[in-house]
PAPANU-911440 format. One record per residue (C-alpha): residue in one letter; x, y, z. Coordinates in Angstrom, 3 decimals. Example, Ala and Ser with C-alpha at 12.3 -4.5 7.8 and 13.67 -1.06 7.14 Angstrom:
REM PAPANU-911440
<r residuo="a" px="12.300" py="-4.500" pz="7.800"/>
<r residuo="s" px="13.670" py="-1.060" pz="7.140"/>
***
This chain:
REM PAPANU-911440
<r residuo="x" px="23.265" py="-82.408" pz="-58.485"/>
<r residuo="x" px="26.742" py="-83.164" pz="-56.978"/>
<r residuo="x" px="28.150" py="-80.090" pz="-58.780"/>
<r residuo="x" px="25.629" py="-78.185" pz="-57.659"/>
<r residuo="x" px="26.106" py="-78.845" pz="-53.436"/>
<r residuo="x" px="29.895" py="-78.707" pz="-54.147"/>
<r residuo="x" px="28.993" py="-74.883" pz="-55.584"/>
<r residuo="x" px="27.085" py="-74.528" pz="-51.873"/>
<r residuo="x" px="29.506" py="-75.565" pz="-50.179"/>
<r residuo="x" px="32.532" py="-73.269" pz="-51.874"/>
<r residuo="x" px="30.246" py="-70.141" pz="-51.381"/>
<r residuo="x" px="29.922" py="-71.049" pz="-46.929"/>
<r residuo="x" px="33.870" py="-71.008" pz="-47.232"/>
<r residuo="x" px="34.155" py="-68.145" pz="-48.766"/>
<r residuo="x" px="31.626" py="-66.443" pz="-46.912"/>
<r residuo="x" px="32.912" py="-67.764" pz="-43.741"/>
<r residuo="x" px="35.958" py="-66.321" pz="-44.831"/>
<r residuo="x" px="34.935" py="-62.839" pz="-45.252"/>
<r residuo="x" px="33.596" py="-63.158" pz="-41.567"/>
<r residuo="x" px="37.059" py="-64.451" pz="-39.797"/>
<r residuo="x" px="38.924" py="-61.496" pz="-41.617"/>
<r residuo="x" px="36.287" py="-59.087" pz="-40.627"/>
<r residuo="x" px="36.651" py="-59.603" pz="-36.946"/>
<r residuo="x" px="40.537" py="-59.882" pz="-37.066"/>
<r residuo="x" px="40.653" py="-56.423" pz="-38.605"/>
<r residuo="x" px="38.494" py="-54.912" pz="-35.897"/>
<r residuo="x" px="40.578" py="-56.881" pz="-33.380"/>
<r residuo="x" px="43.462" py="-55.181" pz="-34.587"/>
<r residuo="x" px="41.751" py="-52.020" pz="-34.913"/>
<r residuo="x" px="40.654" py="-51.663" pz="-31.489"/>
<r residuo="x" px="44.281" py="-53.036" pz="-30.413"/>
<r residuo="x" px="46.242" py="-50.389" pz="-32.094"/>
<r residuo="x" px="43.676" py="-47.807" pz="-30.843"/>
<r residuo="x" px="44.627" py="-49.007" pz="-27.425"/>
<r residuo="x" px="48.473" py="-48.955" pz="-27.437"/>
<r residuo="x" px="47.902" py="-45.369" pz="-29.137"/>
<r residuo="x" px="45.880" py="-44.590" pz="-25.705"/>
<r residuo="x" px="48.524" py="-45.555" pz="-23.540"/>
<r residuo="x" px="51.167" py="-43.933" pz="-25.337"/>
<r residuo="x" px="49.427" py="-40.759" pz="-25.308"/>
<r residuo="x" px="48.732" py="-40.910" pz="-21.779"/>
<r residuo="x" px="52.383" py="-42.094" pz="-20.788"/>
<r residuo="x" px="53.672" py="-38.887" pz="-22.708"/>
<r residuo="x" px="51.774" py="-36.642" pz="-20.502"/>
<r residuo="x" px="54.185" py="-34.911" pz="-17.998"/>
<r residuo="x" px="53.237" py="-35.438" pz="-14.155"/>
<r residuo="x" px="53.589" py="-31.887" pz="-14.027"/>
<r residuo="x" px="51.246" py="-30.699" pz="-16.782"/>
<r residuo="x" px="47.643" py="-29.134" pz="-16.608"/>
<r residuo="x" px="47.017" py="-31.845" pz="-19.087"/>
<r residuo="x" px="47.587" py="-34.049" pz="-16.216"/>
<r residuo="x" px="44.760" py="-33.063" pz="-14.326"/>
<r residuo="x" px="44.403" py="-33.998" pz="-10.648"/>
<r residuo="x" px="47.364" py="-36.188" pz="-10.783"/>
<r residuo="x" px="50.144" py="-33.392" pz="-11.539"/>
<r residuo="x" px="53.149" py="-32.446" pz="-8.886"/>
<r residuo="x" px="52.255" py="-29.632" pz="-5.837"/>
<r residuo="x" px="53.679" py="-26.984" pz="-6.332"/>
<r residuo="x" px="55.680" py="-25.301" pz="-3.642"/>
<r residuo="x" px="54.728" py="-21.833" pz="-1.900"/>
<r residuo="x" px="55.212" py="-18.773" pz="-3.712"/>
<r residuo="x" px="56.535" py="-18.396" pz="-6.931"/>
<r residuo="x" px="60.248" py="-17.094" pz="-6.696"/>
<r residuo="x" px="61.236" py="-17.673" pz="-3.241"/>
<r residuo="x" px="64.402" py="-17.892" pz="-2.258"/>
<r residuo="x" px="65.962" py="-21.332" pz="-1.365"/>
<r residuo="x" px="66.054" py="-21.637" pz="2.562"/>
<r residuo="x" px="63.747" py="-19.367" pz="3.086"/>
<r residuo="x" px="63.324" py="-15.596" pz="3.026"/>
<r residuo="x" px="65.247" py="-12.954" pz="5.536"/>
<r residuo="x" px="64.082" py="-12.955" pz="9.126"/>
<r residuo="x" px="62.853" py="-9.664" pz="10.580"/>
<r residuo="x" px="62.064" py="-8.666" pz="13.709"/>
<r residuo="x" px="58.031" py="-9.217" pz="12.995"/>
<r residuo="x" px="58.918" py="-12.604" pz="12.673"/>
<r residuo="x" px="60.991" py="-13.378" pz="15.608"/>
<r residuo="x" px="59.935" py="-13.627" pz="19.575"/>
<r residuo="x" px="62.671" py="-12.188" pz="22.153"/>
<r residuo="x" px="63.206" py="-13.484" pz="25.624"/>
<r residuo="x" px="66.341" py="-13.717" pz="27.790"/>
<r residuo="x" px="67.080" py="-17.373" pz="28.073"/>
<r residuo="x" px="67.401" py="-19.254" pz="31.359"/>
<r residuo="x" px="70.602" py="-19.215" pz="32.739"/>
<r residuo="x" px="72.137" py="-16.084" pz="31.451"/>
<r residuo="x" px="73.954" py="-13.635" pz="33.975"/>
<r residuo="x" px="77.000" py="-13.651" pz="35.785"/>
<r residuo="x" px="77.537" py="-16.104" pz="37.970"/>
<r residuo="x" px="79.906" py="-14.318" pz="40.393"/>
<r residuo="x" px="80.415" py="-10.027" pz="40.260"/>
<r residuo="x" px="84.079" py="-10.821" pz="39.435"/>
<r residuo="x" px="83.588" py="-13.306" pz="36.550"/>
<r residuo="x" px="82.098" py="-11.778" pz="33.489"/>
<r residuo="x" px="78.970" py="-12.645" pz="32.245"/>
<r residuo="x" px="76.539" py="-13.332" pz="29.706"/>
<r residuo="x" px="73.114" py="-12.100" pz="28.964"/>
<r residuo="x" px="71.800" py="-15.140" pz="26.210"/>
<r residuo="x" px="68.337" py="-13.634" pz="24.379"/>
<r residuo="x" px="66.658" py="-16.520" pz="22.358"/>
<r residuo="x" px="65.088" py="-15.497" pz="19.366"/>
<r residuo="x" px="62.524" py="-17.837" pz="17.979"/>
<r residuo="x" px="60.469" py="-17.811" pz="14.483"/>
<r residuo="x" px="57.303" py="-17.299" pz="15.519"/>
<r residuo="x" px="56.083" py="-16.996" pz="12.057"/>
<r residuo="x" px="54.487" py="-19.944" pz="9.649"/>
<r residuo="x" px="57.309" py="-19.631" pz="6.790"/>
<r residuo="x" px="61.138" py="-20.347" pz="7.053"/>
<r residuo="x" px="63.326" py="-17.200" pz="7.749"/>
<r residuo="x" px="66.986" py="-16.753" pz="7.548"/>
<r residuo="x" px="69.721" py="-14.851" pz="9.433"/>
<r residuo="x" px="73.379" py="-14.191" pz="8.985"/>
<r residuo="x" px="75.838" py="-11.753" pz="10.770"/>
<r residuo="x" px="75.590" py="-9.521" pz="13.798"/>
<r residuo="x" px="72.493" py="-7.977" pz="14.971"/>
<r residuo="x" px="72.190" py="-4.199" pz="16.495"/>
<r residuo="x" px="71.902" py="-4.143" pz="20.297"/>
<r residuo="x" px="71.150" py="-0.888" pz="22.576"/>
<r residuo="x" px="71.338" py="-1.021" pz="26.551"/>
<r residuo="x" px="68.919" py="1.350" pz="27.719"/>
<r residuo="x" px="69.494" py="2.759" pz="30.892"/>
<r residuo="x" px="70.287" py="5.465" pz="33.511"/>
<r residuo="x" px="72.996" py="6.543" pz="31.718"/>
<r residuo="x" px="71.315" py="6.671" pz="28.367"/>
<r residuo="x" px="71.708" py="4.205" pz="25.336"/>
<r residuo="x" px="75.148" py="1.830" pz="24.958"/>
<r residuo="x" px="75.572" py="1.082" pz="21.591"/>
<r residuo="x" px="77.084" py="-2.342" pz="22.064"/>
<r residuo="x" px="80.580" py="-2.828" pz="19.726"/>
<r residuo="x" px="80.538" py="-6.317" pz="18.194"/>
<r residuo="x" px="83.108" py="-9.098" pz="19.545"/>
<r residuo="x" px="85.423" py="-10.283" pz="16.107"/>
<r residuo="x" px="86.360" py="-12.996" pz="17.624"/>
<r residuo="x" px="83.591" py="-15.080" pz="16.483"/>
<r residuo="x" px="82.681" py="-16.048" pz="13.110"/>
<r residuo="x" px="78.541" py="-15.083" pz="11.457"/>
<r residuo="x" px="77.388" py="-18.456" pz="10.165"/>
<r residuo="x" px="73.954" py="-18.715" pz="8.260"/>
<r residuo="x" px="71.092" py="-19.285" pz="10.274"/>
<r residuo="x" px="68.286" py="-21.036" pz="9.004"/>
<r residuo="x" px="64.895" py="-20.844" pz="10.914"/>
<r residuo="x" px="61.795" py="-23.458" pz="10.695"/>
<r residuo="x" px="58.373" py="-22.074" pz="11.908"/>
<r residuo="x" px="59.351" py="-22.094" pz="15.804"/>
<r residuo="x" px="63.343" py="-22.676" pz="15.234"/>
<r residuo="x" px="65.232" py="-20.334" pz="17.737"/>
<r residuo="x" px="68.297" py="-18.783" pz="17.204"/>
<r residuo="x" px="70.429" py="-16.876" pz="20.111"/>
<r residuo="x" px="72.793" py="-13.812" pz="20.342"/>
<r residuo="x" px="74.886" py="-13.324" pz="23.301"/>
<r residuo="x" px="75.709" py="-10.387" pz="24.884"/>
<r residuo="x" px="78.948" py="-10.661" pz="26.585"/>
<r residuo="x" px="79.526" py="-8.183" pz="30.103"/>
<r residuo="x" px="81.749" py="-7.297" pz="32.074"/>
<r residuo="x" px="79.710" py="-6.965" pz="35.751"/>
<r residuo="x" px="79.469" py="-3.757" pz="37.791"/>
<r residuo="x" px="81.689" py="-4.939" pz="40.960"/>
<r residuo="x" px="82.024" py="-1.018" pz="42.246"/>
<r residuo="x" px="85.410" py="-0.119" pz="43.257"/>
<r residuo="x" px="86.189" py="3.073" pz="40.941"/>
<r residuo="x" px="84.329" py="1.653" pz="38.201"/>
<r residuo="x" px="80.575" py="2.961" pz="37.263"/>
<r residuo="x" px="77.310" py="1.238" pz="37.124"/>
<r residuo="x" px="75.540" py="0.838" pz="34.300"/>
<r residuo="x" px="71.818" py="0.431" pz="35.196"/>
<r residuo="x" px="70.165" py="-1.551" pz="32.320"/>
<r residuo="x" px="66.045" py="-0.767" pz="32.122"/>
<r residuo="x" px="66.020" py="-2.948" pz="28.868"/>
<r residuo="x" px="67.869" py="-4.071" pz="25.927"/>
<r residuo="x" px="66.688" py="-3.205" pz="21.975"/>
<r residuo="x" px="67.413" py="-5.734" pz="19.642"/>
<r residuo="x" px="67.428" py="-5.218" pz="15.763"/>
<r residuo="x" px="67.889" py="-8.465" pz="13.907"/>
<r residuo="x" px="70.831" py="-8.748" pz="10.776"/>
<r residuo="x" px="69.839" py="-6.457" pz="7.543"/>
<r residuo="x" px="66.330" py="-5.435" pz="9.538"/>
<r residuo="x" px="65.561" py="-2.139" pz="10.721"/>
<r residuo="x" px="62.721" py="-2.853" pz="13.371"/>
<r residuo="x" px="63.632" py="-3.644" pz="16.476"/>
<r residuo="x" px="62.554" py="-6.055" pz="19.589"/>
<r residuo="x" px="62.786" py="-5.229" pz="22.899"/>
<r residuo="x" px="63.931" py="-7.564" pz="25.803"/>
<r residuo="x" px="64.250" py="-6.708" pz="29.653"/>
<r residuo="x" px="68.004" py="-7.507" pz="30.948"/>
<r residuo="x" px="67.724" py="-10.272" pz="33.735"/>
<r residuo="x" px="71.961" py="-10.281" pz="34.921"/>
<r residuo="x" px="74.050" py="-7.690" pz="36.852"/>
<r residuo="x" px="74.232" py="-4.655" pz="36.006"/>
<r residuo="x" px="77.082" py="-3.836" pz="33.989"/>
<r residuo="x" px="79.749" py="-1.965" pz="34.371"/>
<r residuo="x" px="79.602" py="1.672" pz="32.316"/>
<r residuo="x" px="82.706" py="1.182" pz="29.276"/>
<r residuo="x" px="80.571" py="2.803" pz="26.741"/>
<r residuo="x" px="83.749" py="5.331" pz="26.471"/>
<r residuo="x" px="86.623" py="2.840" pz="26.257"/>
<r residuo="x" px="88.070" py="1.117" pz="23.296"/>
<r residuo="x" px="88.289" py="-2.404" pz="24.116"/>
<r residuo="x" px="85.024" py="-2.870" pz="26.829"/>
<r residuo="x" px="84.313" py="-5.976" pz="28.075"/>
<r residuo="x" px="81.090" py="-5.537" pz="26.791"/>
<r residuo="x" px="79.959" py="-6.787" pz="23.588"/>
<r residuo="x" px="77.412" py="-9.176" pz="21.460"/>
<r residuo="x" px="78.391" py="-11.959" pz="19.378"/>
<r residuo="x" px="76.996" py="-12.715" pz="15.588"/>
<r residuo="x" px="73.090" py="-14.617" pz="15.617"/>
<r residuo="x" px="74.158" py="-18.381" pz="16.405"/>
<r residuo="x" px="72.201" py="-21.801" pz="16.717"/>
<r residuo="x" px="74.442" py="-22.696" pz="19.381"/>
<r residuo="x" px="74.125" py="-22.106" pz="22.802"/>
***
C-alpha cells in the first residue's frame, strides 16, 4: 500500500513538472516575440512610408533651390519710400523705391536692377553707380528690399530739366518690369554725359 501512494505521489511531481516548464516556455515565447516587436519598430526610419503618420514633413516642392527661388517683378510691390528726394535744389538727392515680396514663397535678388526715367524728354536709361558692391538679397513673404536712385536736382542755370512722369523698374535677371511714380525734384537732363550725377545703386536691404 505504501509503495503504491509513493507511485501517486512521483506521478503529481512529474506532472506538475510538465506544467511549470510549459508556462516558462510560453513566457519566453511571448517575451522574445516582444523584443522582436520593438526591434522591428525601432528600425523603421522616421522618414519612411512604413512609418505611417509619424514620418518627417516634407518641405515645399521637390528641387527648390536653397534660399528660395529668383524674385521677379510679379512677385515684388513698388513704391517710393518716405523720405526720398532732395532735400535742398543744390544738394543731390535720392529717390529710395522699396520693393517688397508680396508673394507667399521666399524670393531672392542679387545685382543691379534696370531703371528707365520716363519723361518729357523721352526715356533715361539710368548708368549704374560702381561704387557700391551687389550683395544677395534674400526675401521672406513681405521682406522688402530697396534700390536707390541717386540725382543730381534740376537747379536751372544753363542746365536742362528733366521732367520725370514715372520711373520703370525691372528687377536683377527679370525681364518684366514695375512701374513707380517719381516723388523728388526733377532732375537735371545728363542722359548725354559720361559721368552724370544720376545713377541707381545694386538691390540692398539697407536703407
Amino acid at each position: 500500500m505504501r509503495n503504491l501512494q509513493l507511485s501517486v505521489a512521483a506521478g503529481l511531481v512529474a506532472v506538475l513538472g510538465l506544467t511549470v516548464t510549459a508556462c516558462g516556455s510560453d513566457a519566453a515565447d511571448a517575451g522574445g516575440a516582444k523584443a522582436s516587436a520593438s526591434s522591428s519598430q525601432q528600425a523603421v526610419p522616421a522618414n519612411s512610408p512604413a512609418a505611417g503618420q509619424g514620418s518627417a514633413p516634407t518641405s515645399g516642392k521637390a528641387g527648390a533651390a536653397p534660399g528660395g527661388r529668383k524674385c521677379t517683378a510679379a512677385d515684388l510691390k513698388a513704391a517710393v519710400a518716405g523720405g526720398s528726394g532732395a532735400q535742398s535744389p543744390d544738394a543731390p538727392g535720392a529717390e529710395e523705391i522699396e520693393l517688397t515680396n508680396k508673394s507667399g514663397a521666399v524670393c531672392t535678388m542679387k545685382g543691379y536692377p534696370g531703371v528707365d526715367l520716363v519723361g518729357d524728354r523721352g526715356t533715361w536709361n539710368l548708368p549704374r553707380f560702381h561704387g557700391a558692391q551687389a550683395e544677395q538679397v534674400t526675401l521672406q513673404p513681405g521682406g522688402k528690399a530697396y534700390v536707390v536712385i541717386d540725382y543730381l536736382p534740376f537747379a536751372g542755370g544753363g542746365g536742362v530739366e528733366f521732367k520725370v512722369q514715372k520711373i520703370v523698374l525691372t528687377p536683377p535677371d527679370d525681364t518684366s518690369q514695375l512701374t513707380v511714380q517719381w516723388s523728388g525734384a526733377n532732375p537735371q537732363d545728363q542722359s548725354g554725359a559720361t559721368h552724370p550725377g544720376t545713377y541707381v545703386r545694386p538691390v540692398s536691404t539697407k536703407r
